[in-house]
C-alpha positions as CSV (number, residue, x, y, z in Angstrom):
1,X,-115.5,-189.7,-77.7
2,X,-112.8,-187.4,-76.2
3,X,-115.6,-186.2,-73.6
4,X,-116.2,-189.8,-72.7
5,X,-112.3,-190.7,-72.3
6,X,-111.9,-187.5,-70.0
7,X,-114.8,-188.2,-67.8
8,X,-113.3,-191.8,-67.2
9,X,-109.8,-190.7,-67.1
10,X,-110.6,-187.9,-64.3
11,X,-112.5,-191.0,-62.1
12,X,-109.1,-192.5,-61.3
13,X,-107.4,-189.6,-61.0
14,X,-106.0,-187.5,-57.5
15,X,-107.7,-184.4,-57.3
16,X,-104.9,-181.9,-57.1
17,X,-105.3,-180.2,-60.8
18,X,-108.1,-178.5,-62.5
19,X,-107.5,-179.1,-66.2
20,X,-109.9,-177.7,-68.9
21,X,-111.6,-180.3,-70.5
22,X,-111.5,-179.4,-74.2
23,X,-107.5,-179.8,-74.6
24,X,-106.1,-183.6,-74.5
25,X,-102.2,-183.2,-75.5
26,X,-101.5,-186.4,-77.5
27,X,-98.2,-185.1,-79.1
28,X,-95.3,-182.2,-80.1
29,X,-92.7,-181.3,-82.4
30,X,-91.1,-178.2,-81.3
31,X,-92.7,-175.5,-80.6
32,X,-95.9,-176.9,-81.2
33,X,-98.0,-179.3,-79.3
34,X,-101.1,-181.3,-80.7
35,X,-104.2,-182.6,-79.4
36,X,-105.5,-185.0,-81.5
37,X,-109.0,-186.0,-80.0
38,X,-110.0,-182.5,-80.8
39,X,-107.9,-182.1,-84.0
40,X,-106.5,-178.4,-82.7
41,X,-102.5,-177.5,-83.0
42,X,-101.2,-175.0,-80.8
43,X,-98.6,-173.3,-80.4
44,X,-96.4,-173.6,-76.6
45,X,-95.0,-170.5,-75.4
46,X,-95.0,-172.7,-71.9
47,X,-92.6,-175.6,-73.0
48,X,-93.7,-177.8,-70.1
49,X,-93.4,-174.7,-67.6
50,X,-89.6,-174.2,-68.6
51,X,-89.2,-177.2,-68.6
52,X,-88.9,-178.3,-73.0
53,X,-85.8,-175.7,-73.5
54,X,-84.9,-178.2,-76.6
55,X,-88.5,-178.6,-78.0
56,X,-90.7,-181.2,-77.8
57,X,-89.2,-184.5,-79.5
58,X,-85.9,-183.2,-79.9
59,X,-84.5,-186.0,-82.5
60,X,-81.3,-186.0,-80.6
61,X,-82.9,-186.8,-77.3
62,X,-85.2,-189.6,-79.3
63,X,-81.9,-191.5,-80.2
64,X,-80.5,-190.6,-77.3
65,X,-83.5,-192.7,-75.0
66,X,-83.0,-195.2,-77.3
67,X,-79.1,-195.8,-77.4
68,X,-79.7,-195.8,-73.7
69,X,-82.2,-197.6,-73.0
70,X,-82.1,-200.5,-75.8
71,X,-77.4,-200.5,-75.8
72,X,-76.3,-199.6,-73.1
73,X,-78.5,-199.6,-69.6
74,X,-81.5,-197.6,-67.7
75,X,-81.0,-198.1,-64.2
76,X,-78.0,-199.4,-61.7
77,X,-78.0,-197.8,-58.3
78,X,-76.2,-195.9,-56.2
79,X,-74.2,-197.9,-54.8
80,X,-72.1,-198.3,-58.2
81,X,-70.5,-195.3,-60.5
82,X,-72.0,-194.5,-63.6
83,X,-69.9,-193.4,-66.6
84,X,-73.0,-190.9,-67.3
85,X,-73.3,-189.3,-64.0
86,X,-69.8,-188.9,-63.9
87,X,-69.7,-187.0,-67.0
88,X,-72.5,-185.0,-66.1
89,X,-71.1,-183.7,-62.2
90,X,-67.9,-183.1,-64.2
91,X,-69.6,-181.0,-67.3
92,X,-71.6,-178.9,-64.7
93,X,-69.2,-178.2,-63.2
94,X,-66.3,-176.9,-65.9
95,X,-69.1,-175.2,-67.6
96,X,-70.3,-173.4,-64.1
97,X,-66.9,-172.1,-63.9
98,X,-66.3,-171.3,-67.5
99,X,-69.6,-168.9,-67.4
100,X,-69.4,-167.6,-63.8
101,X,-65.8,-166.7,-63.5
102,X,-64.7,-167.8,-60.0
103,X,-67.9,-169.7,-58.8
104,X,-66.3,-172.4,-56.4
105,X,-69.4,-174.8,-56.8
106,X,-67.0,-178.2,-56.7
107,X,-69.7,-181.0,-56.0
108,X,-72.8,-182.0,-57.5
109,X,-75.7,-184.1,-55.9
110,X,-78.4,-186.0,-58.6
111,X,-82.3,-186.3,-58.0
112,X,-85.2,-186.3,-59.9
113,X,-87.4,-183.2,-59.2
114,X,-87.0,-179.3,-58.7
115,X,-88.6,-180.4,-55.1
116,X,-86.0,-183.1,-54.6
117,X,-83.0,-180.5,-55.2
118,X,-84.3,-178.2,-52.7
119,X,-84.9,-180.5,-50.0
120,X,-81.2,-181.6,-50.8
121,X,-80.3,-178.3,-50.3
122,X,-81.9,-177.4,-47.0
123,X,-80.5,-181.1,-45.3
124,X,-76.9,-180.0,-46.8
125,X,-77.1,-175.8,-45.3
126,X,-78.5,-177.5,-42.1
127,X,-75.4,-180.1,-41.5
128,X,-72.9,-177.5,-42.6
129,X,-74.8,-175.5,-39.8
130,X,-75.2,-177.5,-37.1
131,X,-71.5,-179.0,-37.4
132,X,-70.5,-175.1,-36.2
133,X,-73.5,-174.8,-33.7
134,X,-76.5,-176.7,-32.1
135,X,-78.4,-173.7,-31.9
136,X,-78.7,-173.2,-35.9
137,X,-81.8,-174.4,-36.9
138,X,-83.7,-171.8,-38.7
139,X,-84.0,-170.9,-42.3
140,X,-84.5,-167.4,-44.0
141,X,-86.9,-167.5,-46.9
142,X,-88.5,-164.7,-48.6
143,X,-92.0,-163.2,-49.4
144,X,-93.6,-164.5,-52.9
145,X,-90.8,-167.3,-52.9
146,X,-91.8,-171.0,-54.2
147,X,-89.7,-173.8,-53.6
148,X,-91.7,-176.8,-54.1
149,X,-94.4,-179.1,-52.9
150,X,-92.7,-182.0,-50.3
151,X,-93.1,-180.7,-46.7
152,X,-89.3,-178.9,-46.5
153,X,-89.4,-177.1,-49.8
154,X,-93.0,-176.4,-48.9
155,X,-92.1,-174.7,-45.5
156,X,-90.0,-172.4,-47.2
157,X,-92.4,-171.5,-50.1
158,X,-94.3,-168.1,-48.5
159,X,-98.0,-168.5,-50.4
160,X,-100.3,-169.4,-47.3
161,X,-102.6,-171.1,-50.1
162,X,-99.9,-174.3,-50.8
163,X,-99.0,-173.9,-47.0
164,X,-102.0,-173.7,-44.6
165,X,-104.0,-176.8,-45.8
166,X,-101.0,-178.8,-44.6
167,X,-100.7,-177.4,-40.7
168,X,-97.2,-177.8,-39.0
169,X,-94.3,-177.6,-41.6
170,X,-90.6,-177.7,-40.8
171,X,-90.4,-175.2,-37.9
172,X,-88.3,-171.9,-37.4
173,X,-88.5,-170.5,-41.3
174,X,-88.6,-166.8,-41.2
175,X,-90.4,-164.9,-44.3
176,X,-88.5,-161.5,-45.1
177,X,-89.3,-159.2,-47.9
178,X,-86.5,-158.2,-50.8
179,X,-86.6,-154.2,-48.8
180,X,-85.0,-156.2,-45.8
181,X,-82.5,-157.4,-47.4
182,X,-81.6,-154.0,-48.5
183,X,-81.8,-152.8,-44.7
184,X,-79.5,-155.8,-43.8
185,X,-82.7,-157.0,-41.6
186,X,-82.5,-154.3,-39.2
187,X,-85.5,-154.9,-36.8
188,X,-86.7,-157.9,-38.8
189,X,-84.1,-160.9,-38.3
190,X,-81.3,-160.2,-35.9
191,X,-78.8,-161.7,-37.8
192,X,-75.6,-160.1,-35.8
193,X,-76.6,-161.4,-32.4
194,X,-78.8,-164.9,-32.6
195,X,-76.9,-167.9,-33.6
196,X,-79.6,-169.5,-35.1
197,X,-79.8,-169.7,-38.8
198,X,-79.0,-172.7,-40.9
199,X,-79.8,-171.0,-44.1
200,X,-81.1,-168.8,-47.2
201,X,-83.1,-169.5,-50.1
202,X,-84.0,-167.1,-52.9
203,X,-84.8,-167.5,-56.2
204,X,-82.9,-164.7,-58.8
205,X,-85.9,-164.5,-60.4
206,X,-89.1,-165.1,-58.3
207,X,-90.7,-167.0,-61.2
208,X,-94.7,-168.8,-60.2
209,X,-94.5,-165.3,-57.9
210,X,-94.7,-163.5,-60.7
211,X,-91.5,-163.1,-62.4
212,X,-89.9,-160.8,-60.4
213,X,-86.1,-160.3,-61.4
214,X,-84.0,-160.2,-58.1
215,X,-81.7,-156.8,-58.2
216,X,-78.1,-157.8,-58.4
217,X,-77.4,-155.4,-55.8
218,X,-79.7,-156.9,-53.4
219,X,-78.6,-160.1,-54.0
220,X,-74.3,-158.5,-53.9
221,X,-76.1,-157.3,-50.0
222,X,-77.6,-160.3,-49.5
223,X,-74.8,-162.8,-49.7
224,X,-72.2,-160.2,-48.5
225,X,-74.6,-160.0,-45.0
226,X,-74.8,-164.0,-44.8
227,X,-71.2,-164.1,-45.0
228,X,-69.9,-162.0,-42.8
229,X,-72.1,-162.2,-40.3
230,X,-70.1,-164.1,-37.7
231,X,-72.1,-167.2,-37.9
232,X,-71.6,-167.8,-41.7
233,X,-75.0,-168.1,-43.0
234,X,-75.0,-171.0,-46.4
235,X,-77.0,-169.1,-49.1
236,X,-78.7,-171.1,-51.5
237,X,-79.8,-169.8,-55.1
238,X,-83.0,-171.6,-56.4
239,X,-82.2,-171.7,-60.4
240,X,-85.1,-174.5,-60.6
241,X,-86.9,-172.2,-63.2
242,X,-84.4,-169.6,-64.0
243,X,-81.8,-171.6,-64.8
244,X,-80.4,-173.5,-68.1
245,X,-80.3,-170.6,-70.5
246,X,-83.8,-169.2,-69.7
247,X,-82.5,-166.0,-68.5
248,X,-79.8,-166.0,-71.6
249,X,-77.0,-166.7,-69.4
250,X,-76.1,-170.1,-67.9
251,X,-77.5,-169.7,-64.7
252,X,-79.2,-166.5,-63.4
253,X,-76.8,-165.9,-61.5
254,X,-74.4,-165.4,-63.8
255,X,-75.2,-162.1,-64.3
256,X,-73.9,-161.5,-60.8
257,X,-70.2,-160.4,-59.4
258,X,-68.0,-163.4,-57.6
259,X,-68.9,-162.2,-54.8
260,X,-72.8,-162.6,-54.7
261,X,-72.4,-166.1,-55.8
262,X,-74.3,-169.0,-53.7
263,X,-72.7,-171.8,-51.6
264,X,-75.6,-174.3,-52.8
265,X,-77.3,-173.7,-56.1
266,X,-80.0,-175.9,-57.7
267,X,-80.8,-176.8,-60.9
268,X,-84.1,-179.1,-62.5
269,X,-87.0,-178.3,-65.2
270,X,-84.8,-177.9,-68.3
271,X,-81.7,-180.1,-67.1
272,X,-83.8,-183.1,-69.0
273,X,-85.8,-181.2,-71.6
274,X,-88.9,-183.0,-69.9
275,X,-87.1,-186.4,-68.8
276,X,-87.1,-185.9,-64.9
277,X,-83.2,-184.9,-63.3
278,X,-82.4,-182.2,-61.1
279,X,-79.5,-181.5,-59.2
280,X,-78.0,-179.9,-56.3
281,X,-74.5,-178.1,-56.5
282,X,-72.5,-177.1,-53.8
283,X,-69.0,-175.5,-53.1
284,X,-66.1,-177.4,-50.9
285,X,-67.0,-176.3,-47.6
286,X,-70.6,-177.7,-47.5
287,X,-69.4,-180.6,-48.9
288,X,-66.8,-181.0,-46.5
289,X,-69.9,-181.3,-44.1
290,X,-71.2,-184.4,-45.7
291,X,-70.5,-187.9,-45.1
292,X,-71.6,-191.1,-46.5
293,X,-75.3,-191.9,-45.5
294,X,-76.1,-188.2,-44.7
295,X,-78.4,-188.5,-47.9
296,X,-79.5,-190.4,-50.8
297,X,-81.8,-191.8,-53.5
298,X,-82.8,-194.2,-55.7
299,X,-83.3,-192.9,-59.2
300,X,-81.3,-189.7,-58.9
301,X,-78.1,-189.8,-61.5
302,X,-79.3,-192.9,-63.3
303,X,-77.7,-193.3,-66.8
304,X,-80.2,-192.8,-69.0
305,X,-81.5,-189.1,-67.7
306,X,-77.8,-188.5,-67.3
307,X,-76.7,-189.4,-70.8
308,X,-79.8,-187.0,-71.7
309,X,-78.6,-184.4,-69.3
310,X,-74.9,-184.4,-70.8
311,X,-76.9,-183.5,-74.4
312,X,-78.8,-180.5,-73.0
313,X,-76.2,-179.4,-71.0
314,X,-73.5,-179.4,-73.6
315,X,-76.1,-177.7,-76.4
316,X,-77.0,-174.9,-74.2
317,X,-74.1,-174.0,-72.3
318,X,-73.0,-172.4,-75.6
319,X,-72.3,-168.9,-76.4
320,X,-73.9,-169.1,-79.6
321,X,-77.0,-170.7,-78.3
322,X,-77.1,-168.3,-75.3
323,X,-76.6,-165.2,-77.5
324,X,-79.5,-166.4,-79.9
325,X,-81.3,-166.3,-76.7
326,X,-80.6,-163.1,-75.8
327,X,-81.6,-162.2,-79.3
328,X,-85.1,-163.5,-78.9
329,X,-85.2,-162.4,-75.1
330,X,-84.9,-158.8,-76.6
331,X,-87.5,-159.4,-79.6
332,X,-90.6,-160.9,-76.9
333,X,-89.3,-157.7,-74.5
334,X,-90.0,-155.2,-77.2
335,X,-92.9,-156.6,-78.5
336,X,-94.2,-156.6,-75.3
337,X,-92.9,-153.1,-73.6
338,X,-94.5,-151.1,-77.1
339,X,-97.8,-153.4,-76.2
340,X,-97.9,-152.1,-72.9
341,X,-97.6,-148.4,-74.4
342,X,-100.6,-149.1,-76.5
343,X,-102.4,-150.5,-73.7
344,X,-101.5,-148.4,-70.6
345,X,-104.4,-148.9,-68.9
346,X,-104.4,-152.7,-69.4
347,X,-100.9,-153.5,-68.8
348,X,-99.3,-152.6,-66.0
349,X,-95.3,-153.8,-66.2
350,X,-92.9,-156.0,-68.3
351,X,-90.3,-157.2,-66.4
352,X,-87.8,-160.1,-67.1
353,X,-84.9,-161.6,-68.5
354,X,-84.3,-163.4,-71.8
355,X,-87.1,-165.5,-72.3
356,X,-88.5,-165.4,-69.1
357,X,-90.6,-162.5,-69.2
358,X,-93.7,-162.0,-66.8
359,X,-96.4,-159.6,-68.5
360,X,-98.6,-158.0,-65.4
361,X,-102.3,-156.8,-66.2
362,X,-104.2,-154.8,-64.1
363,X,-106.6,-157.9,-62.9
364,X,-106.3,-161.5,-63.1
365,X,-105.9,-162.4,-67.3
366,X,-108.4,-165.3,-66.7
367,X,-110.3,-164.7,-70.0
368,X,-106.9,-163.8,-72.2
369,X,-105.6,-166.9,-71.5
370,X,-108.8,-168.8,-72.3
371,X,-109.2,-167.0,-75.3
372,X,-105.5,-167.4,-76.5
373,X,-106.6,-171.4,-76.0
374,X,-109.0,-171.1,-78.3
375,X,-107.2,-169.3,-80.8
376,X,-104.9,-171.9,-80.8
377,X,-101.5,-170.7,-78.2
378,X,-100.8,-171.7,-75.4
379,X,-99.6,-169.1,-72.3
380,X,-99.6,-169.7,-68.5
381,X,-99.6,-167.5,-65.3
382,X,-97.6,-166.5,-62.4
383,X,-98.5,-164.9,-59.5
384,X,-102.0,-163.2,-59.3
385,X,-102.1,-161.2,-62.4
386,X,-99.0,-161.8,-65.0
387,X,-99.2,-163.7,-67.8
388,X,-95.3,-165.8,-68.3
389,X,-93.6,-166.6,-71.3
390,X,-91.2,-169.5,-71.2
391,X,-91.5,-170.4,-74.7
392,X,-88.6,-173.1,-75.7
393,X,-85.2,-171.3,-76.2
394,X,-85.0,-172.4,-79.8
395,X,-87.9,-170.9,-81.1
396,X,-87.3,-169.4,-84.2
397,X,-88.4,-166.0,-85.2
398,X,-91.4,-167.1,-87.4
399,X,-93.1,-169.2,-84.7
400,X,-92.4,-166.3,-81.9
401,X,-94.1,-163.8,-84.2
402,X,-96.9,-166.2,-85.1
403,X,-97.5,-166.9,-81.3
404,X,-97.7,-162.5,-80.5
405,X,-100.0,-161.9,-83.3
406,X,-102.3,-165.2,-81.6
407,X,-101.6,-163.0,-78.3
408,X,-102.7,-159.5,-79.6
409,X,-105.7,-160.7,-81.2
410,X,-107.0,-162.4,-78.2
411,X,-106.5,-159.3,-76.4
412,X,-108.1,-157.5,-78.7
413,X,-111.4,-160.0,-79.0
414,X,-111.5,-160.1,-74.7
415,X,-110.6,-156.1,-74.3
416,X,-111.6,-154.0,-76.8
């Protein structure tokens, strides 16, 4: 039967995925998701690709679609204020400023995708640009970046794989590499002499590259070179995957000093716990840039992912909930640093930050992550060769356990 219902399903469907076949997800609760055509439980440590920080039917977001949706309203444009946006771009906002210090992030722009927010951000950095210069057109992004799928956030994503199929993107992006930033771009961009950058785009943490934790002091260089260059250069922080608590601060880039902080930052994946929102912060003087028209959309900020938003906001942006993050973070880290000792020759780094940890094997963990399938745990991939945990950020202790010992002994049964 479930064989059947695939086969027919996949005839109407685009072909942009390759799915396995044997796994139908029909339900969750937590950390735990279900597939009932093949009666097999498993447990997540993807939650949607950092996307279910709350779990999967979090029973406060369940009456909170429903008081929405069935008392109050769904839907009503643009062109009016809602009470739940306006809570939300207020909330963001204290809560930026009560866990970065002096972040000036003023302004906040709703939308419905990680994709969305960056393409926000690349139309804002490029009319705060060209209001101080026609020439400033071109956008600095970086080696083993991703950004997104629509045609700008694409042109700044470096893997030639999502780009070359698609021929001319946005022209005049420029791919550097984290050692440049480090040599302020001497001999790669001439940043002191051509007025002709628009903008920066990094991620913190280089997350489907393979979870690659920015340094803070490259990122302190970064901005610092960006802003003092004489053509102030908008930097723009990517916290699409990093974001919401995953890194056991607010944002990743909360760990950072005042003065490494971004002019645009954006946010998505956990900002709905799965109900699509995403957002795009800026500070006052890209703001100042924009005026009315200069973007829009339809859905973006509509009440009832706003009223969900203003849950998952206000529950994470906790100290508590952060430091039991932390605590976790710490627990998968250990686990997985004293695995790599026993297997040196398997397992080749740890690297991350609370639970967004990236574990690199020597060659592609193709048959791990099969076999962890089958054995009833769920893991992804980033990059070429590192297996990512995102796991929810209230998993409890039991569950996380239960999920390493399903991890070691499918390494065991594919390795050894």
């Amino acid at each position: 039967m479930s064989s059947t219902f695939i086969t027919d399903a996949n005839k109407t469907q685009v072909t942009t995925y390759a799915r396995p076949d044997d796994l139908v997800i029909t339900r969750g609760s937590g950390c735990y998701l279900f597939d009932d055509f093949h009666k097999k439980e498993y447990i997540d440590f993807t939650s949607g690709i950092a996307v279910t920080a709350l779990g999967h039917c979090n029973p406060e977001i369940a009456n909170i679609i429903y008081q929405q949706s069935a008392n109050k309203i769904v839907h009503s444009s643009n062109l009016y204020h809602n009470q739940e946006a306006l809570k939300l771009s207020k909330l963001i906002v204290s809560k930026t400023k009560e866990f970065d210090g002096q972040n000036d992030i003023s302004k906040v722009f709703f939308c419905n995708s990680g994709t969305e927010a960056n393409e926000a951000a690349i139309k804002f950095a490029k009319k705060y640009s060209l209001t101080k210069s026609p020439s400033k057109t071109k956008f600095i992004a970086f080696e083993n970046s991703f950004h997104g799928r629509t045609m700008g956030a694409l042109s700044v994503t470096y893997n030639p794989k999502y780009r070359t199929p698609f021929g001319d993107l946005i022209p005049g992006v420029e791919f550097a590499t984290l050692q440049d930033i480090m040599t302020k771009f001497q001999g790669k961009l001439d940043l002191a002499k051509e007025d002709v950058y628009a903008g920066c785009i990094i991620e913190p943490i280089q997350g489907e590259g393979g979870v690659f934790p920015v340094p803070v002091d490259t990122l302190v260089t970064l901005k610092s070179v960006l802003q003092n260059s004489k053509f102030d250069i908008p930097l723009i922080y990517d916290e699409i995957q990093c974001g919401m608590g995953r890194t056991g601060k607010l944002w990743a880039h909360s760990y950072l000093p005042k003065e490494a902080h971004p002019d645009i930052f954006t946010i998505a994946k956990a900002l709905g716990n799965g109900f699509p929102i995403a957002a795009t912060c800026v500070n006052d003087k890209i703001n100042d840039a924009l005026k009315v028209g200069d973007h829009g959309t339809t859905y973006g900020g509509n009440p009832l992912a706003c009223a969900i938003s203003n849950y998952v906001v206000s529950t994470i942006a906790d100290k508590a909930f952060l430091s039991q993050v932390n605590q976790k973070g710490a627990k998968l880290m250990s686990f997985l640093k004293d695995l790599q000792s026993a297997y040196p020759d398997l397992i080749t780094d740890v690297r991350g930050k609370g639970l967004m940890i990236g574990c690199e094997f020597k060659e592609a963990p193709t048959k791990l992550i099969q076999k962890c399938k089958e054995n009833g745990l769920l893991v992804i991939t980033a990059g070429k060769s590192t297996v990512r945990f995102v796991p929810a950020l209230i998993i409890d202790d039991e569950t996380l356990e239960k999920g390493l010992e399903i991890f070691v002994k499918s390494l065991k049964q594919v390795y050894e």
